[in-house]
N, C-alpha and C positions, 0 to 999 in steps of 0.2 A: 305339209311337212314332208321334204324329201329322206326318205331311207332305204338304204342300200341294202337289199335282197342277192339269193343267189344267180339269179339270172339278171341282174342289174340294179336297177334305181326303180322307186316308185314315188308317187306322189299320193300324199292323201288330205284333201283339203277338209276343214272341221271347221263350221258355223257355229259359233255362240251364241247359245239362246238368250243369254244377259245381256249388260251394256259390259261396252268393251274395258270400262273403267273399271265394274266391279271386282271386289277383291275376291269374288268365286270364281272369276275367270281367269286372274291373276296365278291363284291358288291350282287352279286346273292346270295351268303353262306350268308351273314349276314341279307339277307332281307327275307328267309327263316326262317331262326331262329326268326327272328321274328311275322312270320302270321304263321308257323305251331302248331298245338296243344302243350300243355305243354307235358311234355314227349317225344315228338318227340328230336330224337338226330341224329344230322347231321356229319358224319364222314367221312373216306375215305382219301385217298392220297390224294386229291387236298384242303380236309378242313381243313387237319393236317398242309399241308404245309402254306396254308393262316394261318391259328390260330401260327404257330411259327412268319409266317413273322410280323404278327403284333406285337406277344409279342417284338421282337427283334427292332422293329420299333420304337417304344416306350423305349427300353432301351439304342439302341444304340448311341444319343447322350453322354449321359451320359457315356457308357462306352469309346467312343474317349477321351471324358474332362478331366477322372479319369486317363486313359495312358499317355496321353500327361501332364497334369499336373506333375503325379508323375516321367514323364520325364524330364522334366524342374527341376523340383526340384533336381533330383536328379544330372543331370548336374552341376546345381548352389551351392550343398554345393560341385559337386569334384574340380570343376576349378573356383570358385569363381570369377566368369564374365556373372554376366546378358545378355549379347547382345551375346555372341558366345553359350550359354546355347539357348538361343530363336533360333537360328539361325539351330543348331544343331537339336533343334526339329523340327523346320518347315521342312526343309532342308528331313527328314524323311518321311516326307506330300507328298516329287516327288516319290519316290518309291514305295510308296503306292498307289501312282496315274497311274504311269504307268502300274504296276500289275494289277489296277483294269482294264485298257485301256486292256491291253491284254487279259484278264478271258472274255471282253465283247465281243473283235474281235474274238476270238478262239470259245469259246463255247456256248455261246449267238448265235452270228450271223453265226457259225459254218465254218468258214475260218479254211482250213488247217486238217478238219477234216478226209478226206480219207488217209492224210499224215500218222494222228495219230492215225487212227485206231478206230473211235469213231464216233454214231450216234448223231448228234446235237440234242436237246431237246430245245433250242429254247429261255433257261434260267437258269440262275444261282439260284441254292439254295440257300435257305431262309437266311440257317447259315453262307454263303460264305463268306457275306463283313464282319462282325462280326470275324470269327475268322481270314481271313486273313489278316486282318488289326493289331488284337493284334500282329500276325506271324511276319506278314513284321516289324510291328514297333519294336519287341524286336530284333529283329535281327539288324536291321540299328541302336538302341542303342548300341549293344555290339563295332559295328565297330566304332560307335562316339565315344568311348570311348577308345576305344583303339586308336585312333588318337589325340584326342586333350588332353587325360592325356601327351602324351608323349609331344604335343606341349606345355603344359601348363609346363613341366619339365623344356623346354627349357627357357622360359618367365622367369620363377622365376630364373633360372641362368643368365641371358644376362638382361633380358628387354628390349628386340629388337625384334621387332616384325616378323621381316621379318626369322631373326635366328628363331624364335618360329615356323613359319609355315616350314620353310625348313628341320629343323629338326625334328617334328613331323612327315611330310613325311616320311625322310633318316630312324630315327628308327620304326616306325611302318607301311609304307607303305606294305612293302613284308609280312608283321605277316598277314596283314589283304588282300590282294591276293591269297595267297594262304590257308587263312581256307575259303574266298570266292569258290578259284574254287574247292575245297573238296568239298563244300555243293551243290554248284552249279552240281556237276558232280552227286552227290546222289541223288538231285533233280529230276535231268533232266530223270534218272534211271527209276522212277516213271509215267513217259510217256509212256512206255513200257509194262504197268500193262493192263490188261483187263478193270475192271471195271472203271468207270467214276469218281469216287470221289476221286483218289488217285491219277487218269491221271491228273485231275485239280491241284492238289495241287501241283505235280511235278512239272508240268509248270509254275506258278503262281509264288508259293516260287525261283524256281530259273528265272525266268527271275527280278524278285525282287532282289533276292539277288547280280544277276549278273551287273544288273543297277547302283543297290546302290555302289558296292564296286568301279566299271569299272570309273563311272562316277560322282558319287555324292559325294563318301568317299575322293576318290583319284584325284577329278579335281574341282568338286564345293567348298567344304569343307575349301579347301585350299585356294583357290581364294577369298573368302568371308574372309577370314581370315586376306590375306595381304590386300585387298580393306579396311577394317576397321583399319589396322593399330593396334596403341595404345586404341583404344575405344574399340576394342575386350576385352580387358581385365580389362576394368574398372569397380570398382567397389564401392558402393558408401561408404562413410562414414560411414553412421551408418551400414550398412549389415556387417562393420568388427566387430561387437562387436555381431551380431547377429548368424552369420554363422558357425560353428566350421572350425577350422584351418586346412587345407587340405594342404600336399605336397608332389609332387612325387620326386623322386629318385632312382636312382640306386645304388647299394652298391658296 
């Protein structure tokens, strides 16, 4: 930390005997900043990292609310059904949860690390849940979408629910299989890399992507669909005068 003396500048460098995540280290930077001289400036890789973790700390409720919100909505003007719109979001929440489970088993706790070639550090960057989470979620949107426009096709032609989820499957299951195992395979490529920020991402995003499509797009999705029946698709009175008119088709 450089501070300004009467005969100039000094430098004084300071080791942390914690990990650089902990919140005693954290707590140490801030209580620094506040009993050294004015001018003194506290920096370094461990106070860059605290100072983003907090900016993001602070922002990242908000930036969940803003995704997910503008997920739902956007759900709800294309298939005009509040409850499979909610469901489809939340439904999004497993994949992002499990990814997160895996980023903590693997390179948190350093499970599988000599496998993959990489010294464990003990903790996940600041910026990690932040952007993987935007990742995971737009990606498990495009595959919700691509499943339930095409169920929603079926709905508006039969009004049979059970036709709705079976055929959503029959025409979009295989679309969304295999751009899963394309991305999954690209993913997983990224494990192979040297550095640690791009090994993480490889792993992350594809064991995400691999979850969502394997399990969530093509077994939950579905099930939740026929379990609701007709309420899947309900929608209320006034929302038809509010919502614009959305419908799919094939030509």
């Amino acid at each position: 930390m450089p501070t300004q003396t009467s005969s100039g500048y000094a430098l004084v460098t300071a080791i942390p005997k914690q990990d650089p995540s902990s919140p005693a280290v954290g707590a140490t930077i801030d209580r620094l900043r506040a009993v050294l001289p004015a001018g003194t400036l506290t920096g370094g890789a461990v106070a860059e990292n605290h100072d983003l973790q907090a900016a993001l700390a602070a922002k990242t409720p908000l930036v969940i609310g803003v995704v997910m919100g503008l997920g739902f909505l956007l759900l709800l003007i294309a298939l005009q059904a509040p409850l499979i719109a909610a469901a489809g979001v939340l439904t999004n929440l497993l994949a992002v949860g499990a990814a997160f489970g895996v980023a903590k088993w693997i390179f948190q706790d350093g499970a599988l690390h000599s496998l993959l070639g990489f010294q464990p550090q003990g903790f996940l960057d600041a910026w990690g849940p932040v952007f993987f989470f935007a990742m995971i979620f737009a990606i498990s949107m495009d595959y919700t979408v691509f499943l339930l426009s095409s169920a929603k096709e079926h709905w508006d032609r039969t009004h049979d629910p059970r036709e709705a989820m079976i055929g959503g499957i029959a025409h979009s299951g295989r679309v969304i299989f295999a751009a899963a195992a394309v991305m999954v395979a690209v993913f997983f490529t990224f494990a192979l890399s040297g550095p640690l920020p791009p090994k993480e991402m490889g792993i992350i995003l594809g064991v995400a992507v691999l979850l969502d499509a394997a399990l969530i797009r093509l077994l939950l999705l579905p099930v939740l669909l026929r379990l609701m029946g007709k309420w899947a698709w309900y929608l209320p009175r006034w929302a038809h005068h509010v919502l614009p008119d959305v419908t799919f088709g094939h030509a």
